[in-house]
VEXGU-957541 format. One record per residue (C-alpha): residue number from 1; x, y, z. Coordinates in steps of 0.05 Angstrom, whole numbers, plus 5000, padded with zeros to 4 digits. Example, Ala and Ser with C-alpha at 12.3 -4.5 7.8 and 13.67 -1.06 7.14 Angstrom:
<pts>
[pt 1; [5246; 4910; 5156]] [pt 2; [5273; 4979; 5143]] 
</pts>
This chain:
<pts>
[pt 1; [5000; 5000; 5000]] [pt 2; [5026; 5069; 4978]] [pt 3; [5049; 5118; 5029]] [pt 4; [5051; 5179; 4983]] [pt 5; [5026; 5248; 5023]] [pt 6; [4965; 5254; 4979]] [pt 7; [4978; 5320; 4982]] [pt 8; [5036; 5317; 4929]] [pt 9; [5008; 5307; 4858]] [pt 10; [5041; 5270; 4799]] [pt 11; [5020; 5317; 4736]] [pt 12; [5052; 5316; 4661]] [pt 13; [5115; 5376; 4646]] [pt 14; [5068; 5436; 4641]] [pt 15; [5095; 5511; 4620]] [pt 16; [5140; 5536; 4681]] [pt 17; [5176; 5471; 4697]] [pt 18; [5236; 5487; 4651]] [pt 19; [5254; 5538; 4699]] [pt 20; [5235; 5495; 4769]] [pt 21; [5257; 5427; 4746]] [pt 22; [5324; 5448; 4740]] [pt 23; [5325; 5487; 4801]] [pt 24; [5293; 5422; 4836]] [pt 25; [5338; 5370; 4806]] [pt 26; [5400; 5417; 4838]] [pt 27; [5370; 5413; 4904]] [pt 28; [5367; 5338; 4902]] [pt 29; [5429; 5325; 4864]] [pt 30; [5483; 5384; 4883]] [pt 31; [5530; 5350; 4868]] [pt 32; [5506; 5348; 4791]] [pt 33; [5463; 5403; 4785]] [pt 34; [5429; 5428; 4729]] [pt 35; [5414; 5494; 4695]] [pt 36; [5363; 5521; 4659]] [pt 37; [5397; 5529; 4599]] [pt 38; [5432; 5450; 4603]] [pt 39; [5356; 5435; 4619]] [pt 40; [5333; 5469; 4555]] [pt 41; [5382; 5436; 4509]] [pt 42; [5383; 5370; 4528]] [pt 43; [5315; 5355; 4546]] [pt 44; [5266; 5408; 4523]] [pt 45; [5294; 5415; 4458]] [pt 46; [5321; 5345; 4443]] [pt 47; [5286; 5324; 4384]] [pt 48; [5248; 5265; 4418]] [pt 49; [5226; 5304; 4476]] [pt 50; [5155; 5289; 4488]] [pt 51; [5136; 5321; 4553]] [pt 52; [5077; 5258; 4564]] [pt 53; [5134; 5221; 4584]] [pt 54; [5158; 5273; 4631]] [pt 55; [5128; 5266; 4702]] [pt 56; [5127; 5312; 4749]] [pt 57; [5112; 5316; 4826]] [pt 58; [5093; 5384; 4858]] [pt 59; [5074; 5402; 4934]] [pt 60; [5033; 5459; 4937]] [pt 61; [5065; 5495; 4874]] [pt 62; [5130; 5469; 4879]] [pt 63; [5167; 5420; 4839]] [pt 64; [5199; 5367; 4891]] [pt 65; [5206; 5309; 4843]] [pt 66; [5210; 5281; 4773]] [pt 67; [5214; 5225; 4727]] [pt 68; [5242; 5227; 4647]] [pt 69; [5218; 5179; 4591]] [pt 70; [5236; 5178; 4521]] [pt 71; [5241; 5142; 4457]] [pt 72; [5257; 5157; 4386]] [pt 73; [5209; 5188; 4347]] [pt 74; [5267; 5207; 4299]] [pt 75; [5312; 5156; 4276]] [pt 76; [5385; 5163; 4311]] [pt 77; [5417; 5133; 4256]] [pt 78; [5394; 5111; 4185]] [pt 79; [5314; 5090; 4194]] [pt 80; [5309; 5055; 4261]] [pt 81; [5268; 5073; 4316]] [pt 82; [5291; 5025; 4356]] [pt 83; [5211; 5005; 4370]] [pt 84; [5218; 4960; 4431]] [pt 85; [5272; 5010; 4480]] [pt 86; [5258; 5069; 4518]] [pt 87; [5307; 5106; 4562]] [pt 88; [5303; 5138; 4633]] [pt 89; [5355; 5192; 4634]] [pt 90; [5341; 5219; 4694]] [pt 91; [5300; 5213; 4760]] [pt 92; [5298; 5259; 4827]] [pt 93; [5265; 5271; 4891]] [pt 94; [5286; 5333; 4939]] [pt 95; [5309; 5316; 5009]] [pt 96; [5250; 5321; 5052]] [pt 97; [5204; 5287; 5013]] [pt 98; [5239; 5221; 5006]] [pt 99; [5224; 5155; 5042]] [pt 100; [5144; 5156; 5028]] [pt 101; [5153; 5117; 4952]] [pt 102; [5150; 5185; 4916]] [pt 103; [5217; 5161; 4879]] [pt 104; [5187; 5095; 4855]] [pt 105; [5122; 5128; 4839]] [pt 106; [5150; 5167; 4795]] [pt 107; [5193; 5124; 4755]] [pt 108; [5135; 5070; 4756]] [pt 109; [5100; 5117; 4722]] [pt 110; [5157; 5136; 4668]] [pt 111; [5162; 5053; 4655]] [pt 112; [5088; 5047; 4648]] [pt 113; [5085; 5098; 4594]] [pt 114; [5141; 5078; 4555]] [pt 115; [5101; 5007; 4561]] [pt 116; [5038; 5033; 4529]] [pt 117; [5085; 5062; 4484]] [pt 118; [5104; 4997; 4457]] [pt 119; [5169; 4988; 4497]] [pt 120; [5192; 4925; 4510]] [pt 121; [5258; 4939; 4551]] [pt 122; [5280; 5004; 4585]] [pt 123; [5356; 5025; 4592]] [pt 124; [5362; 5071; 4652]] [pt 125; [5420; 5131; 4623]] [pt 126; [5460; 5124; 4558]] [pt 127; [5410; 5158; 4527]] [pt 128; [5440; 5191; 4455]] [pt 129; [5442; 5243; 4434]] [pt 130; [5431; 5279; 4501]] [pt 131; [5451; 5232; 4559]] [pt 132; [5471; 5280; 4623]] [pt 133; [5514; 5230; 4661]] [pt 134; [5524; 5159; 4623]] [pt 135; [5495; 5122; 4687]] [pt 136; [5483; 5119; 4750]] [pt 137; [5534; 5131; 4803]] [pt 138; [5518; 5079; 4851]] [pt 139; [5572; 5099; 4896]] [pt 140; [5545; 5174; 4903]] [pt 141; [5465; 5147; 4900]] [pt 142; [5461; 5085; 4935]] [pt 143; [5385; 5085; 4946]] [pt 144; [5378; 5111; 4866]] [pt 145; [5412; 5039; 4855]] [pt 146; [5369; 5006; 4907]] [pt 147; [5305; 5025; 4873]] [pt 148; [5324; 5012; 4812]] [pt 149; [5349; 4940; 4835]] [pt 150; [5275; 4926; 4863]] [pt 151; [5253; 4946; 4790]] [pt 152; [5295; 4897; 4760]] [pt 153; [5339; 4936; 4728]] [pt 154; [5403; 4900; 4726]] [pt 155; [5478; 4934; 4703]] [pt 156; [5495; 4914; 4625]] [pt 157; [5558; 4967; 4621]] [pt 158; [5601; 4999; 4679]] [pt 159; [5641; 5049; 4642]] [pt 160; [5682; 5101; 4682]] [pt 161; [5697; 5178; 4680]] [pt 162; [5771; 5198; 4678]] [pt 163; [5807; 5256; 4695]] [pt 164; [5879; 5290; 4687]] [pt 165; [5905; 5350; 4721]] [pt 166; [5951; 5396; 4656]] [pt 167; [5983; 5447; 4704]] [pt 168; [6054; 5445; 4682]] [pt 169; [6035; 5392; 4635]] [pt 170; [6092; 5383; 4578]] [pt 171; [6093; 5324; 4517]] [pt 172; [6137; 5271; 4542]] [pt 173; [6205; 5279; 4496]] [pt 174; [6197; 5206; 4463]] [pt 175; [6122; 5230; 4436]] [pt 176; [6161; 5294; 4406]] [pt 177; [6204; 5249; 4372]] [pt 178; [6153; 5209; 4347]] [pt 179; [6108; 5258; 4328]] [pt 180; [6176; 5291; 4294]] [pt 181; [6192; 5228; 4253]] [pt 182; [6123; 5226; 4218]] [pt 183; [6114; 5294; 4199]] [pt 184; [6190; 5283; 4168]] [pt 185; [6154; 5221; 4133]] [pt 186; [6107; 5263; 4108]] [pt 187; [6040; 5255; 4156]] [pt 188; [5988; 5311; 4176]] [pt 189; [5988; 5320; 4247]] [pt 190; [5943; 5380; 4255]] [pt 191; [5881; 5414; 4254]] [pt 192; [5841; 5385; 4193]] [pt 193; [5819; 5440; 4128]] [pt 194; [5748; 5438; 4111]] [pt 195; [5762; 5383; 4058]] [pt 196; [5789; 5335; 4118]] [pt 197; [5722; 5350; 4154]] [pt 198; [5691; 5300; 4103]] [pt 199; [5731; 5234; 4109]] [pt 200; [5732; 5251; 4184]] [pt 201; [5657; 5252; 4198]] [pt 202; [5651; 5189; 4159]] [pt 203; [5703; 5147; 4196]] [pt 204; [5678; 5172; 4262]] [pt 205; [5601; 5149; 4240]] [pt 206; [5621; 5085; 4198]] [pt 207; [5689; 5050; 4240]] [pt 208; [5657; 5085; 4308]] [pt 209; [5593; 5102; 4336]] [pt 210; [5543; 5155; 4299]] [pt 211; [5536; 5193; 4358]] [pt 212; [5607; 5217; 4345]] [pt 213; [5597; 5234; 4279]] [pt 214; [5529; 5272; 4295]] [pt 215; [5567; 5306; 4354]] [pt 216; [5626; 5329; 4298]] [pt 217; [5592; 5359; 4254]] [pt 218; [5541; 5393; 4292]] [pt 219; [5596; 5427; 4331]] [pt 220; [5627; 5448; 4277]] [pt 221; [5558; 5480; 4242]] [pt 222; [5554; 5513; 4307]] [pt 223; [5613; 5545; 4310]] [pt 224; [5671; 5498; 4349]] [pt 225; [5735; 5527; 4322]] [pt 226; [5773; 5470; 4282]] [pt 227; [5832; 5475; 4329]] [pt 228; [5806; 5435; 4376]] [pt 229; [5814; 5371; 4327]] [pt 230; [5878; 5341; 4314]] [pt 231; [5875; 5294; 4254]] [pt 232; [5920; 5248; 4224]] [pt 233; [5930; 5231; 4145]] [pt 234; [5985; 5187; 4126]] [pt 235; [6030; 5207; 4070]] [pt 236; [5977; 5197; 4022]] [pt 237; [5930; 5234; 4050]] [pt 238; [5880; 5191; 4088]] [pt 239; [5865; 5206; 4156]] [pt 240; [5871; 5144; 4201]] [pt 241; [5851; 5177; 4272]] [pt 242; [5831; 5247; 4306]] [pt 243; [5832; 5265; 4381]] [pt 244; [5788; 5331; 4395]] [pt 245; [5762; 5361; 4459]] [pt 246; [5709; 5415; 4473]] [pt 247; [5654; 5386; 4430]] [pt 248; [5607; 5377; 4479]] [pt 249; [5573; 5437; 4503]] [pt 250; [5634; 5473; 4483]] [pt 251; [5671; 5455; 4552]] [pt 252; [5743; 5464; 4529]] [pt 253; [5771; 5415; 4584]] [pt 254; [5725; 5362; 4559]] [pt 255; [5769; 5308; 4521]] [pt 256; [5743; 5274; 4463]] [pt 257; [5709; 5236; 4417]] [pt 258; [5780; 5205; 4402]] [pt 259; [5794; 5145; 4346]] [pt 260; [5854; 5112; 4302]] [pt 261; [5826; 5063; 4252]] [pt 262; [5847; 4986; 4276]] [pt 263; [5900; 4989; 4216]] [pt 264; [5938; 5034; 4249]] [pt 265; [5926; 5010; 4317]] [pt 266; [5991; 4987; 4357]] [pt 267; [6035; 5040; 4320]] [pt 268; [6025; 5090; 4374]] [pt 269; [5990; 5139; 4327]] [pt 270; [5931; 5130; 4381]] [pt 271; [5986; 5164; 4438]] [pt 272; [6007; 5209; 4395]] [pt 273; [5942; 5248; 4380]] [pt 274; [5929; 5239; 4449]] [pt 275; [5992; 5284; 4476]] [pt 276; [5982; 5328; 4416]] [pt 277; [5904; 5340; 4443]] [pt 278; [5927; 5360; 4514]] [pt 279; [5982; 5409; 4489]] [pt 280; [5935; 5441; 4452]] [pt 281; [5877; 5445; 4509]] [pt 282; [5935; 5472; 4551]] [pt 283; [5947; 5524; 4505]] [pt 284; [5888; 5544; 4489]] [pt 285; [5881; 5554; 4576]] [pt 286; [5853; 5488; 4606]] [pt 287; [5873; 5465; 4672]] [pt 288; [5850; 5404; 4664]] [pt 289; [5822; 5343; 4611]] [pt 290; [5764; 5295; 4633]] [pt 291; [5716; 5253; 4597]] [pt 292; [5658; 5217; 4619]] [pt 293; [5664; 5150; 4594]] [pt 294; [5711; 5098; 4577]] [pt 295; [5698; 5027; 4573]] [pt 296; [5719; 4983; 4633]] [pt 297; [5783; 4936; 4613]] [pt 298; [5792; 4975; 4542]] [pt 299; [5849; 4984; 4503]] [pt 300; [5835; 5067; 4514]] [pt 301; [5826; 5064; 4583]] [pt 302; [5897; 5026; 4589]] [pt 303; [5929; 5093; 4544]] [pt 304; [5896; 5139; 4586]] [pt 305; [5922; 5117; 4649]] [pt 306; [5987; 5107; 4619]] [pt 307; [5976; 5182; 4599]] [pt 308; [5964; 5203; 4675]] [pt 309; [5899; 5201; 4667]] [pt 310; [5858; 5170; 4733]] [pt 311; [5783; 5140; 4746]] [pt 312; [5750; 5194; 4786]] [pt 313; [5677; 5162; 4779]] [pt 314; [5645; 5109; 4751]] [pt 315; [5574; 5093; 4725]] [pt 316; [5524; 5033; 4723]] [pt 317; [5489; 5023; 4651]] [pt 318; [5425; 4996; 4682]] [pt 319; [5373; 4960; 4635]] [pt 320; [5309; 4927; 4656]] [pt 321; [5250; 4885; 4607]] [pt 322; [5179; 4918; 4609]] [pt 323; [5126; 4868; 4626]] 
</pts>
């Protein structure tokens, strides 16, 4: 039996909450607040927003809690809608109005509309285009992960965040060889020309994941100078890898998307454009690189620690089936 104050009601995103959801979600999460304008972007104008699947509790006019659902209703990539997932990017209750199920009546309501949307299985996060965290810190929201357990949600990826101080940073001496030698062999090692922006986006999309390519080159339509990519072209002029930072909400200390095609994988081309990346972002005034995800046990992770980089949080890909 529910133990909900009946005096909080559970209503559909209405005009007003783009400016007290964020303010809410802050209060509950301070630790990963939110803005207006973050709000804006990522939800309210994400082109799959549809604000039935966005729940929201209110105590006498103000916002204490809320619950996101979406699915596609335009195709991430090529035609599919991917029919039978939905995602739950985000879910929040203010202090003071938890323990009374207002948590898991919200976010039973998000998985029973995404079910009588024709969902079959919901994946809690790593939501794309617009995911805000890629999961859910278990470590900093241990009853977050509790409910979600007692949902059935189990983890399916456990990815972590990484971060590397660049105050006095300085390219290790061997990489300046290295990166010496193949310009002397004739390779591009720098910011790509417009006519590079073509094979680029297509390497990123086709040997990567789309979501790179759709974050490259609407970055660059809106404006992200070109010096924060470092490509590479061998002498005959294909590119075979790119590091870049500062495509993502135009954070300058935010490191990546970062590839080297497998043929050229080992040679430490991969290193290479990685040092190259953080001399520029230290140039160009960073005091820091971070990124958000990198797969547990990957070959990348292994290169960035090696780089100095260190696991400062990491994040449970949760996915449950929709009965």
């Amino acid at each position: 039996m529910s133990t909900l104050d009946q005096a909080i009601e559970i209503r559909p995103f209405r005009f007003g909450d783009g400016r007290a959801i964020p303010a809410a979600w802050t209060a509950a999460a301070p630790r990963d607040g939110m803005t207006e304008g973050r709000f804006r972007d990522l939800v309210l104008l994400d082109r799959n927003f549809d604000e039935r699947g966005l729940f929201v509790a209110e105590r006498a006019g103000r916002v204490v809690g809320a619950a996101y659902a979406v699915r596609r209703r335009v195709a991430h990539h090529g035609d599919d809608l991917e029919p039978d997932t939905g995602w739950l990017p985000f879910f929040f209750v203010v202090p003071g109005e938890r323990g009374q199920g207002l948590g898991r009546e919200l976010v039973g309501r998000a998985l029973g509309w995404l079910r009588d949307e024709g969902a079959r299985r919901v994946v809690f996060s790593a939501y794309t285009p617009n995911y805000v965290l890629p999961g859910l810190d278990a470590e900093r929201y241990p009853e977050a992960s509790a409910l979600l357990a007692s949902l059935g949600f189990t983890r399916i990826e456990h990815p972590s965040a990484m971060d590397r101080s660049l105050i006095g940073y300085a390219m290790p001496e061997d990489v300046r060889e290295r990166v010496d030698a193949l310009r002397a062999e004739g390779w591009t090692l720098d910011s790509p020309q417009n006519d590079d922006l073509v094979p680029l986006i297509r390497i990123a999309g086709d040997a990567f994941n789309s979501d790179w390519a759709r974050a490259i080159r609407e970055g660059i339509v809106a404006g992200m100078p070109l010096e924060r990519i470092i490509i590479a072209k061998n002498p005959a002029g294909e590119v075979l890898g790119w590091a870049m930072h500062g495509t993502y909400e135009s954070v300058i200390e935010r490191f990546g998307p970062f590839g080297v095609l497998p043929e050229s994988r080992g040679t430490g081309l991969g290193k290479v454009l990685l040092h190259l990346t953080l001399e520029r972002m230290t140039a160009l005034g960073a005091h820091s690189a971070w990124f958000l995800w990198a797969d547990e046990g990957s070959t990348a992770s292994a290169l960035y620690a090696k780089t100095g980089f260190a696991a400062t949080r990491t994040f449970d890909i949760l996915a449950a089936e929709l009965a």
